[in-house]
C-alpha positions, 0 to 999 in steps of 0.5 A: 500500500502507498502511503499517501499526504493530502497534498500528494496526486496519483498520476495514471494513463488510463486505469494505470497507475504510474507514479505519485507527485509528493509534496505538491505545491505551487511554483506559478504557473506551475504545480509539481513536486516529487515524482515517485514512479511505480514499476508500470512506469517504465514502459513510458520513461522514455516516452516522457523523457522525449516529451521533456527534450523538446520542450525548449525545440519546435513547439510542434514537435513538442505538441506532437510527444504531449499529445501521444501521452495524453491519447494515452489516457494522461489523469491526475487524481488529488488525493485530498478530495479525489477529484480525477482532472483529466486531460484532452489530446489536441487542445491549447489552453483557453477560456473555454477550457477549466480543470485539464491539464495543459501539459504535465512534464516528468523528468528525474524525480521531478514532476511539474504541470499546468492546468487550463 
């Protein structure tokens, strides 16, 4: 069993549960902590690492990796309250979105994301 902090999130593909952020807070416009893999994660390391190296590249590159992991199913879900924020390949952040992750970035054992 993974203990948990109130202010610490699973993070999923789907129903797969691949690591916990710990010790969450916000760094605007961002919010990250320490990220904890679990061992279903490594199928994706490298997937994610790729997303991480072409943040600074052409934004296009870098929309094409983000949306491969979001079709995967990327969810947060806040400990604290259970609240599950979802998120949707192919869209930019804007009014007219509220709650879904914008990108979410994991590199080490760090993990930081926005939300729109």
């Amino acid at each position: 069993m993974i203990e948990m902090n109130t202010n610490d999130y699973f993070i999923y593909l789907t129903d797969i549960l691949i690591g916990v952020a710990r010790n969450v807070g916000t760094d605007m416009p961002n919010i990250g902590g320490v990220f904890e893999a679990t061992p279903e994660f490594e199928p994706y390391r490298d997937l994610f690492e790729r997303e991480y190296l072409l943040i600074k590249g052409p934004s296009e590159k870098w929309l094409a990796v983000k949306d491969e992991i979001f079709r995967l199913g990327l969810k947060l879900e806040r400990r604290s309250t259970g609240e599950v924020i979802l998120s949707t390949p192919g869209k930019m952040p804007g009014p007219e979105f509220r709650n879904e992750i914008a990108y979410l970035h994991i590199h080490d054992s760090k993990v930081w994301w926005r939300l729109m």
